[in-house]
C-alpha positions, 0 to 999 in steps of 0.5 A: 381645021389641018393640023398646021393651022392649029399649030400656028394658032397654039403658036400664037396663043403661047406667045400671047399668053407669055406677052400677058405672064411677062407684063403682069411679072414686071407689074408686080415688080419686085416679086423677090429679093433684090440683090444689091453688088457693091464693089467696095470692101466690107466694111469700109465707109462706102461699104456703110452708105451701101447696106444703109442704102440698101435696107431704106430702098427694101423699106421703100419697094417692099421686098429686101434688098441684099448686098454682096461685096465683089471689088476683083480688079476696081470693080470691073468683076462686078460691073460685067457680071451684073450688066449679064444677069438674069433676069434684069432688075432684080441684081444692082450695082453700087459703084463710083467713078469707075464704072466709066473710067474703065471703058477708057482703061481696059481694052476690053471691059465687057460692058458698055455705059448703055447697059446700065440706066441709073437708078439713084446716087448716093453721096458725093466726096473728094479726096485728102492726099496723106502722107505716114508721118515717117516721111519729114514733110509737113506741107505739100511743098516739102513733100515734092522737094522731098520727092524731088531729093528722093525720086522712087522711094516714096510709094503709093497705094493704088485701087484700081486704075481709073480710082482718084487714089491712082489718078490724083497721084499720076497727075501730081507727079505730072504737074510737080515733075516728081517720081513716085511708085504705085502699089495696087491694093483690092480696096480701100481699107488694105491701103489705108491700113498698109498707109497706117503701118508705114508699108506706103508713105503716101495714099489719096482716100475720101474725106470721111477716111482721110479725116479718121486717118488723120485722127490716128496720128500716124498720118498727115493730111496734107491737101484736098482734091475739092474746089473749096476747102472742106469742112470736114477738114478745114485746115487742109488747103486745096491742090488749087489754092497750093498752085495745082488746078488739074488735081480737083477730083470728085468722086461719086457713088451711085446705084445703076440696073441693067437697062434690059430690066423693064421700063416698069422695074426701072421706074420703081427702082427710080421712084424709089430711091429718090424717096429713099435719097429724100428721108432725113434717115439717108441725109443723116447717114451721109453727114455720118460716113462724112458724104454730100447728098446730089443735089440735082436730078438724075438726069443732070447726074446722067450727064456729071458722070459722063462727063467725069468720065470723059476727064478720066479718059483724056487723064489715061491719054495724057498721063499715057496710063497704059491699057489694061487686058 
């Protein structure tokens, strides 16, 4: 045998040999720790639902799955980085709305929506609009005459652009003809906490946060972005009932993979969390940290965030949200 036919036949065994190594490691999928990004802060509600999440999924895949906090610029470090990582399947993103959003805020986000496949969702909510009670309002009417008496002294705290704490504000002063300035915070617990001291008078959160802020009597809800009453906080009116039906928001938070992870990792994952999503544990947790479970398939959740994320996108249009770097 000449050399060159024995080194094309070693070539094609190699490859052979690696094509066999490849589908006996997705096989045994997961063979290590998962790593779980989440793009909330530490400690916050969502950051709760999380690291629950993540300890029913390792129960279920067998291996644990470990949750690190990255939320640089709304998310978006965490959604380029994790769609890059090596190899796929064994680092996860836990995110919300924003994974969408952004494609239609940022010039360049550095992923597109293809390179992530769903892996489950995890809980759904809608945002409480809260006002620090120095502010002489009592009902949303008050505060947009107040508004309108007073256009640029009251301030609200932002999270990122395509967050419900930067629309739904962008949308009221749309809607009420009122003028209002933003603060941008690295989370969700910063804001609230800078709502509580009186360093913003107005802030959006979701319900489980609202309710709890509200609690401290140093704020005061006054209206909710759901399409009916909450009954988390059934003595706030909805925006709809108050007259304004563009502000109805939901906000989502779901885990995603990479889609260059194998079909064998996706389905796992997949399977999975729907157990997980399944338990009373997980319900439970939900009710808890005052979240809705989804109650459809995943691929009917596919086609929710696409098309939340398509209203998110005509928002940054119409309310001329200006492009991000």
């Amino acid at each position: 045998m000449n050399t060159s036919r024995a080194w094309a036949i070693a070539m094609v065994l190699s490859a052979l040999c690696a094509g066999v190594a490849m589908t006996a490691a997705a096989q045994d999928f997961p063979a290590r720790p998962v790593r779980l990004v989440s793009i909330f802060a530490a400690g916050s509600s969502t950051d709760v639902n999380a690291r629950f999440a993540a300890q029913k999924l390792g129960e279920q895949l067998g291996q644990p799955v470990v949750v690190e906090n990255n939320g640089g610029a709304g998310g978006l470090l965490a959604m380029r980085s994790v769609a890059r990582t090596q190899p796929p399947g064994y680092t996860l993103l836990y995110t919300t709305n924003g994974l969408v959003g952004n494609l239609y805020v940022y010039k360049e986000p550095g992923y597109r929506l293809e390179d992530y496949t769903i892996v489950g969702p995890v809980g759904l909510s809608a945002y409480g609009m809260m006002v620090h009670s120095t502010v002489p309002v009592k009902n949303l009417a008050e505060l947009i005459a107040y508004a309108k008496a007073n256009p640029g002294r009251l301030n609200f705290g932002t999270v990122g652009p395509t967050a419900g704490s930067s629309i739904l504000p962008e949308r009221l002063m749309l809607a009420a003809g009122i003028d209002m300035v933003g603060v941008p915070f690295k989370g969700g617990d910063p804001a609230g906490a800078a709502l509580l001291a009186g360093d913003i008078q107005v802030y959006f959160a979701t319900f489980g946060t609202t309710r709890s802020r509200i609690r401290t009597g140093k704020v005061r809800g006054l209206a909710v972005s759901s399409e009916q009453r909450s009954p988390l906080l059934p003595d706030l009116p909805t925006f709809r009932e108050l007259g304004y039906p563009t502000m109805a928001l939901g906000v989502w938070n779901a885990i995603f993979v990479p889609s260059a992870a194998s079909r064998t990792a996706v389905q796992k994952l997949q399977e999975a969390m729907t157990k997980v999503n399944a338990t009373a544990d997980m319900k439970a947790q939900l009710e808890r940290m005052e979240f809705e479970s989804w109650p459809g398939t995943l691929d009917q959740f596919t086609a929710y965030i696409k098309a939340e994320g398509t209203a998110i996108g005509e928002d940054i249009k119409r309310l001329k949200i200006p492009m991000q770097d």
